[in-house]
C-alpha positions as CSV (number, residue, x, y, z in Angstrom):
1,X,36.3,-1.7,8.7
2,X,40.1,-3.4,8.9
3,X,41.2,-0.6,10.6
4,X,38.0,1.1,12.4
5,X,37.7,-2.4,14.5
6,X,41.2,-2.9,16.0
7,X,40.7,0.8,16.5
8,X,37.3,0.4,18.2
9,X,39.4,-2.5,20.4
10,X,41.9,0.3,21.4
11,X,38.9,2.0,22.4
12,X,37.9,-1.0,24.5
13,X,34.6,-1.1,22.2
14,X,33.0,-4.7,23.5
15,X,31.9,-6.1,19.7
16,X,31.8,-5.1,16.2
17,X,28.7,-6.6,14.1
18,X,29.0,-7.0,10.3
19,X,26.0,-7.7,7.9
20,X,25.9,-10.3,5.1
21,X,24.1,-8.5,1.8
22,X,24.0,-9.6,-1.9
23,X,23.8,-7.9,-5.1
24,X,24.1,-4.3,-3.6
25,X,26.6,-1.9,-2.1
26,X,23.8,-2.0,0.9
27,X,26.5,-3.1,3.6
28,X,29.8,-4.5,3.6
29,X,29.4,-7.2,1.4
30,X,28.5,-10.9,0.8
31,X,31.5,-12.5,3.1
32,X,31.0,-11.8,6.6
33,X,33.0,-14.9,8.0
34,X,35.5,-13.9,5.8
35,X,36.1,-10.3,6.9
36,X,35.6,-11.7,10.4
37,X,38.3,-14.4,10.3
38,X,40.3,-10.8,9.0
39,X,39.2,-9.1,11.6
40,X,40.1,-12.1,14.4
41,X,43.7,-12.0,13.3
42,X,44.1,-8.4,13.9
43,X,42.6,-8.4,17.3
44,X,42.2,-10.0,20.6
45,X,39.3,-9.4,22.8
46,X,36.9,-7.6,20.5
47,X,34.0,-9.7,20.2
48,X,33.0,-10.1,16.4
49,X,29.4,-10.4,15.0
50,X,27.6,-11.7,12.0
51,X,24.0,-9.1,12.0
52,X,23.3,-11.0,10.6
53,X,24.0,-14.0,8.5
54,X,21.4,-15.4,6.3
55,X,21.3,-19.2,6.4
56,X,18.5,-19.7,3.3
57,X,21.2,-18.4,0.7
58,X,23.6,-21.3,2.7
59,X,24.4,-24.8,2.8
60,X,23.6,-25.1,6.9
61,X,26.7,-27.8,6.8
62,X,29.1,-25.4,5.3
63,X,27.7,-22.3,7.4
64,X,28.3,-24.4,10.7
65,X,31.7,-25.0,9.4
66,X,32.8,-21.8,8.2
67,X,31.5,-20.6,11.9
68,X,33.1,-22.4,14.0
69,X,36.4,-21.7,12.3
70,X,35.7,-18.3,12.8
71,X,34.9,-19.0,16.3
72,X,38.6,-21.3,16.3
73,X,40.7,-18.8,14.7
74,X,39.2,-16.0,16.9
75,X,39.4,-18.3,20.4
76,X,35.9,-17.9,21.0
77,X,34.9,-14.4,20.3
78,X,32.3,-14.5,17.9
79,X,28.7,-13.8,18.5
80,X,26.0,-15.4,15.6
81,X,22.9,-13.4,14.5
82,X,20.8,-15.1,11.6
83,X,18.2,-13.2,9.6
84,X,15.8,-14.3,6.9
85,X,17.4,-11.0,4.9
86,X,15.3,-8.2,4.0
87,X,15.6,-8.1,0.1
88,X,14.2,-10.4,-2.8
89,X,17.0,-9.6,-5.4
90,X,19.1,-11.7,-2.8
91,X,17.4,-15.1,-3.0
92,X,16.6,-13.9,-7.2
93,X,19.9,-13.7,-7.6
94,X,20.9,-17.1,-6.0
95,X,17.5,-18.4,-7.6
96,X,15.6,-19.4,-4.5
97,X,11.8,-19.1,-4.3
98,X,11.5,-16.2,-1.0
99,X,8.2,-17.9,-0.2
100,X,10.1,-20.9,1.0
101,X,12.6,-18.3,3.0
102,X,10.9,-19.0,6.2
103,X,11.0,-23.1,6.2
104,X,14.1,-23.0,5.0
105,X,15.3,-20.3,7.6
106,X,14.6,-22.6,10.6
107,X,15.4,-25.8,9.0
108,X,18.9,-24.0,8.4
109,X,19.1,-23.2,11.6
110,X,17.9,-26.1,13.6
111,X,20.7,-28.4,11.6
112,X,23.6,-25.9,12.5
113,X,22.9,-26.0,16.0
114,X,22.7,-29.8,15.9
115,X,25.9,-29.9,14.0
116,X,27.5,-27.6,16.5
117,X,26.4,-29.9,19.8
118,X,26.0,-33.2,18.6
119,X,29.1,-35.5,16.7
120,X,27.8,-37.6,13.9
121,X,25.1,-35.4,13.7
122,X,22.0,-36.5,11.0
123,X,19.0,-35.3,10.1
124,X,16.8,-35.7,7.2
125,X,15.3,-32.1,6.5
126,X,13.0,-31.0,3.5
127,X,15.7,-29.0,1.9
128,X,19.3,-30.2,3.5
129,X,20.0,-33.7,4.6
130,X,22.9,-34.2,7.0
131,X,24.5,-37.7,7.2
132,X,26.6,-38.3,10.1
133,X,28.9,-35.1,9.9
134,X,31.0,-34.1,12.5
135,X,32.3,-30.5,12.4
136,X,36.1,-30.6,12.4
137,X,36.9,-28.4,14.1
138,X,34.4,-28.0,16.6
139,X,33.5,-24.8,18.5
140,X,35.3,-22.9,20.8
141,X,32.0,-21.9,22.9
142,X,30.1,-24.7,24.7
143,X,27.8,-25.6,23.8
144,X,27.9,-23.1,20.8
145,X,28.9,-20.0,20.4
146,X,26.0,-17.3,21.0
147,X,23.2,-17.3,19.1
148,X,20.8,-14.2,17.9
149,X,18.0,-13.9,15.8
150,X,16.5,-11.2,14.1
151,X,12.8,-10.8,13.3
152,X,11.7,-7.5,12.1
153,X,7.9,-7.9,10.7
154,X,6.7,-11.7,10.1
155,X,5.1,-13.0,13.6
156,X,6.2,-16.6,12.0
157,X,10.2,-15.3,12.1
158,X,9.5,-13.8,15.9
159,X,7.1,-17.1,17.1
160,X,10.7,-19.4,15.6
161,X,13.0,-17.0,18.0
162,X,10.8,-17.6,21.3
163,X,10.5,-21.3,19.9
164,X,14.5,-21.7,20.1
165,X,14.7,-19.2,23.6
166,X,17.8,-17.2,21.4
167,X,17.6,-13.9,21.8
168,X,15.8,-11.5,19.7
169,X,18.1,-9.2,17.4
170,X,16.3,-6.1,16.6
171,X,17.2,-4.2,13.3
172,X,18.1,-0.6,12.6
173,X,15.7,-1.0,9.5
174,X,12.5,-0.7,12.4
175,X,11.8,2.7,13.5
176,X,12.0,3.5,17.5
177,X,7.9,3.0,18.1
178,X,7.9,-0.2,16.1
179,X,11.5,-1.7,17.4
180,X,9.7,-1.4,21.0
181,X,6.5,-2.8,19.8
182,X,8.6,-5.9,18.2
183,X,10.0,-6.2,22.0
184,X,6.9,-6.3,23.7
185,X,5.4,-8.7,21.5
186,X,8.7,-11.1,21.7
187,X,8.2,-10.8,25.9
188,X,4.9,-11.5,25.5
189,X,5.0,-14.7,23.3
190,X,8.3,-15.4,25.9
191,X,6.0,-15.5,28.7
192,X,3.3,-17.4,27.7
């Protein structure tokens, strides 16, 4: 992938996504920011993608951080998908309950926005409690840089995306009929 992106610049390609996996050769591996802070030093107009990250097996404070350096280093050119992940030997193997994957999953996400837009940012969650942290440094994109979320097959993860207006990132695990089906539903909810 260090050489197909710069490549896929030369190309005048607009983005290159990367996923975050655990415990598998499913993917590239388990540090997306880090091959994308790679990636933002050997390019310059490419815009670089997390598809996505998955906040539960995160710290939201350290995610937000590790983000917007990647969003620093790369002067603004990375785009943000979050997922809830689609296997269980992930959050086994970092010893988290999956049941709780959804609360945790918008908590997480909820608190990096706030610590992306708001200094001295605090909030009192049921799993993370943020004191007064102000991300140094702060994003490039204002307010934040852009935000996706993927919901594949729990109404709970696609009722959170119309919730927060982000976009809906649709996955390559959905097959054509049900990717469509997954987009009518999300325009539904979005219009009501």
């Amino acid at each position: 992938i260090t050489e197909q992106v710069p490549y896929g610049e030369a190309l005048e390609f607009q983005g290159a996504w990367v996923a975050e996996h655990h415990f598998s050769r499913y993917g590239l591996g388990s540090s997306s920011l880090v091959l994308l802070g790679a990636l933002a030093a050997q390019t310059k107009t490419i815009r670089l993608g997390t598809a996505v990250l998955v906040p539960t097996l995160h710290n939201p404070i350290r995610l937000a951080e590790d983000i917007a350096m990647v969003d620093v280093v790369s002067n603004g050119r990375i785009d943000v998908g979050f997922g809830r992940g689609s296997a269980g030997y992930e959050y086994h193997g970092y010893g988290l309950d999956r049941n709780e994957s959804q609360q945790r999953f918008q908590e997480s996400i909820r608190m990096i926005l706030g610590l992306w837009t708001t200094p001295e940012y605090s909030q009192q969650g049921h799993f993370y409690t943020i004191n007064q942290a102000t991300l140094v440094p702060p994003v490039v994109q204002q307010p934040h840089p852009p935000v996706y979320i993927a919901a594949t097959r729990t109404p709970a993860t696609l009722e959170f995306v119309v919730a927060t207006g982000q976009p809906l990132l649709v996955g390559m695990v959905l097959d054509t009929v049900e990717a469509l089906d997954l987009c009518h539903r999300f325009v539904r909810l979005s219009a009501a």
